[in-house]
C-alpha positions in Angstrom: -10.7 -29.2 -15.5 -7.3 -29.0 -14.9 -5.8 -31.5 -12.0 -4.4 -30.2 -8.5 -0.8 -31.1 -9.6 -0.9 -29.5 -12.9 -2.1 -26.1 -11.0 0.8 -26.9 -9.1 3.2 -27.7 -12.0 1.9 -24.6 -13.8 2.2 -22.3 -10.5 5.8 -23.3 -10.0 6.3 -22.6 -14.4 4.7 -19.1 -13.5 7.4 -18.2 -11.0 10.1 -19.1 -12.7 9.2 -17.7 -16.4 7.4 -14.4 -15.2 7.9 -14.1 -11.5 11.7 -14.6 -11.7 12.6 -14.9 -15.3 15.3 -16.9 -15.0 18.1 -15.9 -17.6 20.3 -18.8 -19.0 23.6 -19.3 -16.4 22.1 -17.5 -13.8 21.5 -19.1 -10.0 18.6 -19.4 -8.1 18.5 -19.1 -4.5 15.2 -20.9 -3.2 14.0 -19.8 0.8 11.6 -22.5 1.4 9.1 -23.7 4.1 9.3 -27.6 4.7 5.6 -27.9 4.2 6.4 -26.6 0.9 8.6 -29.0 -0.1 6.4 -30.3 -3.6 6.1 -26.5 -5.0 10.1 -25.7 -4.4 10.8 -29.4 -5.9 8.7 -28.3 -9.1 10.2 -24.7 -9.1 13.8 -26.5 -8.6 13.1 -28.2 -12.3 11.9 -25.6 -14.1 14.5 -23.3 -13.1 17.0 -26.3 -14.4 14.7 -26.2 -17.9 14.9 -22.7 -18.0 18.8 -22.5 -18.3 19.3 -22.1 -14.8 22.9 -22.9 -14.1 22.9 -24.0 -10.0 19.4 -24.7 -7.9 20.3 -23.4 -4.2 17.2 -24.7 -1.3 17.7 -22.6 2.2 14.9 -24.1 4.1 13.2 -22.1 7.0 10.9 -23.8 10.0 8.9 -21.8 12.3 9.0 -23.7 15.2 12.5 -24.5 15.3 13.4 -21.1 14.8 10.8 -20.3 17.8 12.9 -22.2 20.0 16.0 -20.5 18.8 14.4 -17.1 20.0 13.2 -17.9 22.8 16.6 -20.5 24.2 19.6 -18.4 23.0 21.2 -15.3 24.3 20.5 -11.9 23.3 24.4 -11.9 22.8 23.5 -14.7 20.5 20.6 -13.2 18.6 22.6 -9.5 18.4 24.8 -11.5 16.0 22.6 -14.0 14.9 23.5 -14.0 10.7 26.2 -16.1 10.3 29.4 -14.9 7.9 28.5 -18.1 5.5 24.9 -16.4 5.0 25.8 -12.9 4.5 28.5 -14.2 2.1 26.2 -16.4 0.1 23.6 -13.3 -0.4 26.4 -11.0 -1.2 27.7 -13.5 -3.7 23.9 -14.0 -5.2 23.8 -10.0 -5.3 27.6 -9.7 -6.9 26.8 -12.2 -9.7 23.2 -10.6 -10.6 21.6 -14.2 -9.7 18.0 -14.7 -8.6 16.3 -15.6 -5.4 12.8 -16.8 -4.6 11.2 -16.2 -1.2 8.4 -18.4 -0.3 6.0 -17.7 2.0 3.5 -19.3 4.1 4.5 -19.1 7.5 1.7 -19.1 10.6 1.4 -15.3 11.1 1.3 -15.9 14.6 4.5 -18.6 14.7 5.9 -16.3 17.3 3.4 -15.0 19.7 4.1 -14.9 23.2 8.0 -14.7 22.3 9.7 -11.4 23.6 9.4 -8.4 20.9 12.1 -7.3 22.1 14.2 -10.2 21.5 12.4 -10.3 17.7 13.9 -6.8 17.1 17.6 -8.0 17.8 16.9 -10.6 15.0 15.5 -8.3 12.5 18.0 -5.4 13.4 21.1 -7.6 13.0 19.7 -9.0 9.6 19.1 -5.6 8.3 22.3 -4.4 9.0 24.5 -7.1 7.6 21.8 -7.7 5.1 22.2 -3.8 3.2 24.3 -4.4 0.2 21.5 -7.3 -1.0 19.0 -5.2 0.0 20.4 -2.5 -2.3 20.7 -4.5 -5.2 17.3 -5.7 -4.9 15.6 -1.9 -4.6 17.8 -1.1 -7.6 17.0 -3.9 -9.7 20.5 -5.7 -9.9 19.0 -8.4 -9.3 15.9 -10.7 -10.1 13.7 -11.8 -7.1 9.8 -12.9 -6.0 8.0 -13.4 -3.4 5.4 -16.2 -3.8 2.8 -17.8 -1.3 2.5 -21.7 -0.4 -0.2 -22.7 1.9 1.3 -24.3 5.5 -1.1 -26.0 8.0 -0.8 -22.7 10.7 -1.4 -20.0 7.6 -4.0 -21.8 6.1 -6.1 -22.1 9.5 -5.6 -18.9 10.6 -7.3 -17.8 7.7 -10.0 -20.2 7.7 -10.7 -21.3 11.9 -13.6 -23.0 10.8 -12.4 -25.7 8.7 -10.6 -29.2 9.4 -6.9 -28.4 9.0 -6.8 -30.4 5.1 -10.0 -28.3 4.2 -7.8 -25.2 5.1 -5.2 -25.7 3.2 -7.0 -26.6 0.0 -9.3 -23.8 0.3 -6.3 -21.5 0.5 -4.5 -23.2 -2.3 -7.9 -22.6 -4.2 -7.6 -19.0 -3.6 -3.9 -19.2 -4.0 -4.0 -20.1 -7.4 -6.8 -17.4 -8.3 -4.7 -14.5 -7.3 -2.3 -15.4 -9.7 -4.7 -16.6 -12.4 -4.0 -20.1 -12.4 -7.5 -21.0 -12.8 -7.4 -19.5 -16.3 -6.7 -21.1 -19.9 -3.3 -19.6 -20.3 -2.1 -18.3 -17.0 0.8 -16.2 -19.2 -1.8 -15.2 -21.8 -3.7 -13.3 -18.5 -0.5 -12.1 -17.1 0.7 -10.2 -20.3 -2.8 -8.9 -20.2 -2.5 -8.1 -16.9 0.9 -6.5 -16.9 -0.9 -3.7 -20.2 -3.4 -2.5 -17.8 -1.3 -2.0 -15.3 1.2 -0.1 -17.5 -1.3 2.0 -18.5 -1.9 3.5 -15.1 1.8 3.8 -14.3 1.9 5.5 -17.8 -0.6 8.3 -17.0 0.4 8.9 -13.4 4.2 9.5 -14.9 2.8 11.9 -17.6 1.2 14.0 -14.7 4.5 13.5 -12.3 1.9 15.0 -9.6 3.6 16.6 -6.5 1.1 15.4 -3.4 -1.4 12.7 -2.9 -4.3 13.5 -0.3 -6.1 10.5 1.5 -9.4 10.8 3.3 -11.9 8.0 5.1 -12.1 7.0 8.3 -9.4 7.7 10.9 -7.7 8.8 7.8 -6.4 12.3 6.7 -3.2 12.3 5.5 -1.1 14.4 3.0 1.7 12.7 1.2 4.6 15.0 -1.0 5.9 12.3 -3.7 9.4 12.9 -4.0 10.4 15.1 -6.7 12.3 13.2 -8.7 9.5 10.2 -8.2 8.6 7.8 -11.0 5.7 5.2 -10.8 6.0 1.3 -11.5 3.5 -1.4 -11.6 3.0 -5.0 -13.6 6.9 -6.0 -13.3 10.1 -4.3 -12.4 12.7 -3.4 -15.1 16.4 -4.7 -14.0 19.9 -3.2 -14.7 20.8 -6.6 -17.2 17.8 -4.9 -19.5 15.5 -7.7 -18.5 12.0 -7.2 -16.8 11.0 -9.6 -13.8 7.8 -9.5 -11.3 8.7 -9.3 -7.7 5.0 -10.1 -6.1 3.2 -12.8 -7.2 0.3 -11.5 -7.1 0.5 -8.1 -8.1 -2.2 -5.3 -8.6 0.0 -2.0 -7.6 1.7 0.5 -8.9 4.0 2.2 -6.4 6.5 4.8 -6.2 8.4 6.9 -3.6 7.3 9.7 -1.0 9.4 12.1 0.1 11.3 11.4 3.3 10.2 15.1 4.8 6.7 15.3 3.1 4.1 13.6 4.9 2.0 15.0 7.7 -1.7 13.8 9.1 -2.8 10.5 10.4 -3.2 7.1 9.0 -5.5 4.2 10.2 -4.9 0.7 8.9 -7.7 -1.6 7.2 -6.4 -4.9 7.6 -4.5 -6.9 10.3 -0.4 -6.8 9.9 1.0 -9.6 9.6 5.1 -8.7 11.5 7.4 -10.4 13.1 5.3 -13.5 13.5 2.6 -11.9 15.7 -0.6 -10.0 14.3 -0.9 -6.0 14.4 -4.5 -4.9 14.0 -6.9 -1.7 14.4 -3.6 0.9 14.8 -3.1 4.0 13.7 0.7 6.2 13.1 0.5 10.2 12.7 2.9 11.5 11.0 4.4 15.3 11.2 7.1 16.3 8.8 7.3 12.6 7.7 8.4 10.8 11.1 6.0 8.9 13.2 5.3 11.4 15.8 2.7 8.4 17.2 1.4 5.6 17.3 -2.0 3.5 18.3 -3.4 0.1 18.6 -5.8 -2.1 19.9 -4.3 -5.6 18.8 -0.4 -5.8 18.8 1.0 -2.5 20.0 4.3 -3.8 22.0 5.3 -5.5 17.8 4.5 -2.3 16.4 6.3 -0.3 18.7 9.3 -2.6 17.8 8.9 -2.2 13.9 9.2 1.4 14.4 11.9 1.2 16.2 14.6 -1.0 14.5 15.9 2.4 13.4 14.9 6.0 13.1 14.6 5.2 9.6 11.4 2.7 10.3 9.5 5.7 11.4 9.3 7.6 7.6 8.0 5.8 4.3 9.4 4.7 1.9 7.1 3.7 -0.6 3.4 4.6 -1.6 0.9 2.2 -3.3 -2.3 2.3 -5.2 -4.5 -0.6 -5.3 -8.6 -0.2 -6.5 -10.7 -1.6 -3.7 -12.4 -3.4 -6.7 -9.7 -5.9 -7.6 -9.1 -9.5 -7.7 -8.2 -10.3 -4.1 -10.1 -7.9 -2.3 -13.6 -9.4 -4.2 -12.4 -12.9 -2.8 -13.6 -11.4 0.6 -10.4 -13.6 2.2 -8.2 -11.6 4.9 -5.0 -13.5 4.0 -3.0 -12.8 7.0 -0.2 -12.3 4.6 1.2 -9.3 3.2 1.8 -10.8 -0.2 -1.5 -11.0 -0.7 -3.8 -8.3 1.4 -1.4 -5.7 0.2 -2.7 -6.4 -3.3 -6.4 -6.0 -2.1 -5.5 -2.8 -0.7 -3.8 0.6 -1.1 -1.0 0.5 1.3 2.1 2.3 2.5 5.0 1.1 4.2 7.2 2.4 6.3 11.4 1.9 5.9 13.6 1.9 3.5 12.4 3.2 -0.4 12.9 1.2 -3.3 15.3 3.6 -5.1 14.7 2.1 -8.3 11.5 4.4 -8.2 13.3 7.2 -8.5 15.4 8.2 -11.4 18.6 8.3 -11.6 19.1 6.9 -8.0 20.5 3.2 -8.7 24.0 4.1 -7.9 23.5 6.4 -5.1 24.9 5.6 -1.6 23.0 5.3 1.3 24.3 8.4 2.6 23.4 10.4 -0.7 19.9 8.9 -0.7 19.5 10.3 2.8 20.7 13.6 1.9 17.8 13.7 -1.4 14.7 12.6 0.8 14.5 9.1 -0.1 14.3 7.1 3.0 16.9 4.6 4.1 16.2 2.1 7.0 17.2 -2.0 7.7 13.6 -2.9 7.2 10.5 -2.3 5.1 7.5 -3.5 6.3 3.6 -2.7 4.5 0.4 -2.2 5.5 -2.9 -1.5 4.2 -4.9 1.7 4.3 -7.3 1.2 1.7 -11.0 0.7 1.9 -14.2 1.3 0.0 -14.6 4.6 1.7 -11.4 5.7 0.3 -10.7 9.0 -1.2 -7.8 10.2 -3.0 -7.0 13.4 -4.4 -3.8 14.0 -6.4 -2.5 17.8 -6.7 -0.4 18.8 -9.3 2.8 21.2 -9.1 0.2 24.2 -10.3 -2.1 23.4 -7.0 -4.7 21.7 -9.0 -6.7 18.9 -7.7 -7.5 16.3 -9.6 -9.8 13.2 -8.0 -7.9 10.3 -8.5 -9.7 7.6 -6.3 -13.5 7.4 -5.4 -14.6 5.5 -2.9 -11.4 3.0 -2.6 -11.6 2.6 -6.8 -9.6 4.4 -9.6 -11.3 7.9 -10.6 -9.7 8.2 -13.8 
């Protein structure tokens, strides 16, 4: 039985060798919570073990940042990223380096503070934020996202425990997701990362044209774009080196076209978005833009999302998740994206990730516009899939072949 700090030690090994996969002389660029403070101290080492050359901590705190939005100006928060910030992502971008992004935060930190105000925050960071952003989507450099259980995350997920029983059941389920609780966590990942690749394997042989979703509150119609090419298990960078973004991962994912999506969507598990809750909604889509928009739980934050720029109102990426996985057994609504969009096929809406399309790494942001795959400041998930879900791919012929039944893989 293996001790809570060497699950810990391990976790933090995980990230750095298979998550990230640190290269020799490379920097790491750690965005931390304070209650995670243990985790990014053991991630910190092995990054240093694993040839890392420079260890760089960023920490983030809800509720100081809470006052920040709700005490300064919208002058202020129009221009809120500092030139020493955008510089030091540009620089991490520039020099192929690596960054970790640790999450944990209480999905409802920011409730009751002004969506609008949230929107001049996100808008301004998304703009100034585009030439990291692009090197991430085109794989110039390594990055993962990786949960740590805080106090508010943890309790929001479980409400009925004591506030230390929360956050050990969630570091409990934590480290199932990412098979921790296994012999040889790497042994299970590799083995992981084949199945996966088998998937994305057939799905690129058939290069199909349109996906077709049906449950309930769902019909929708979804042209992949034509150039489209599916990835799953770990991303493949432009230093010839592979890395795995989401820790966990069950997805493979790939690129709609902008112009190519018509019907309505309903969503199957809260949203967790700029730090207030979206549940029950639904978007309808005509000619790919968001022609509206419902829902009973967070509609004044989801009218925001979609409005950070036109962009926000296409998708720009399409995931495929069985119903019968890992996280969605554990019967846990995580309140996170990280996690419930891996218990879940999803969608998201904003910019695509160009490196799942080929021959589009080098393309600017106009030229990507002008060949279908969206562009936007954000990109935000959420999760469509349910045991009721049906899925039928067509091919370029007009065939239809089943390719989920009843929220699980048909094939």
């Amino acid at each position: 039985m293996k001790t809570f700090e060497e699950k810990l030690d391990q976790y933090a090994e995980l990230v750095v060798k298979i998550g990230l996969n640190v290269q020799e002389g490379q920097r790491l660029l750690i965005l931390s919570p304070l209650e995670a403070v243990e985790f990014t101290r053991k991630v910190t080492k092995h990054a240093y073990e694993n040839g890392c050359k420079r260890v760089i901590v960023k920490w983030k705190d809800t509720e100081t940042n809470r006052i920040h939005l709700e005490k300064a100006s919208e002058e202020t928060l129009s221009d809120n990223l500092q030139q020493w910030d955008i510089d030091l992502y540009n620089s991490i971008a520039e020099n192929h380096d690596c960054m970790l992004n640790i999450t944990g935060e209480d999905p409802n930190a920011y409730a009751g503070v002004s969506p609008e105000r949230l929107m001049l925050v996100q808008k301004d960071s998304g703009e100034k934020l585009q030439a990291f952003s692009k090197a991430q989507l085109s794989g110039e450099t390594h990055w993962a996202i990786a949960g740590v259980p805080t106090t508010g995350w943890a309790k929001s997920v479980f409400p009925d425990k004591s506030e230390t029983e929360a956050v050990e059941a969630l570091w409990d389920a934590i480290f199932k997701t990412v098979r921790i609780d296994q012999d040889d966590p790497v042994a299970a990942w590799e083995e992981h990362g084949s199945v996966l690749q088998e998937k994305v394997d057939y799905l690129n042989e058939q290069n199909f044209k349109t996906l077709h979703y049906k449950s309930e509150g769902t019909d929708l119609s979804i042209d992949l774009h034509p150039d489209h090419t599916w990835i799953g298990g770990g991303h493949d960078s432009t230093l010839n080196t592979k890395y795995i973004p989401n820790l966990p991962t069950e997805e493979v994912f790939t690129t709609p076209l902008k112009t190519g999506v018509n019907g309505t969507v309903s969503s199957k598990k809260p949203l967790s978005a700029m730090g207030n809750m979206i549940d029950n909604f639904s978007l309808t889509f005509e000619n790919g833009k968001v022609v509206d928009y419902k829902a009973e739980k967070g509609y004044d934050t989801l009218k925001q999302l979609l409005n950070i720029d036109e962009g926000m109102q296409y998708l720009g990426e399409v995931a495929l998740v069985p119903h019968d996985s890992p996280i969605s057994n554990s019967g846990i609504i995580f309140n996170n994206t990280l996690y419930d969009e891996n218990a879940s096929c999803h969608l998201a809406v904003g910019v695509a990730i160009s490196m799942s399309v080929k021959n589009a790494g080098k393309l600017s942001k106009e030229e990507l516009d002008e060949k279908g795959i969206n562009q936007s400041r954000g990109h935000t998930d959420f999760m469509i899939g349910s045991a009721e879900l049906d899925i039928d791919a067509e091919t370029h012929d007009g065939n239809r072949i089943p390719l989920f039944r009843n929220g699980n893989w048909a094939i």
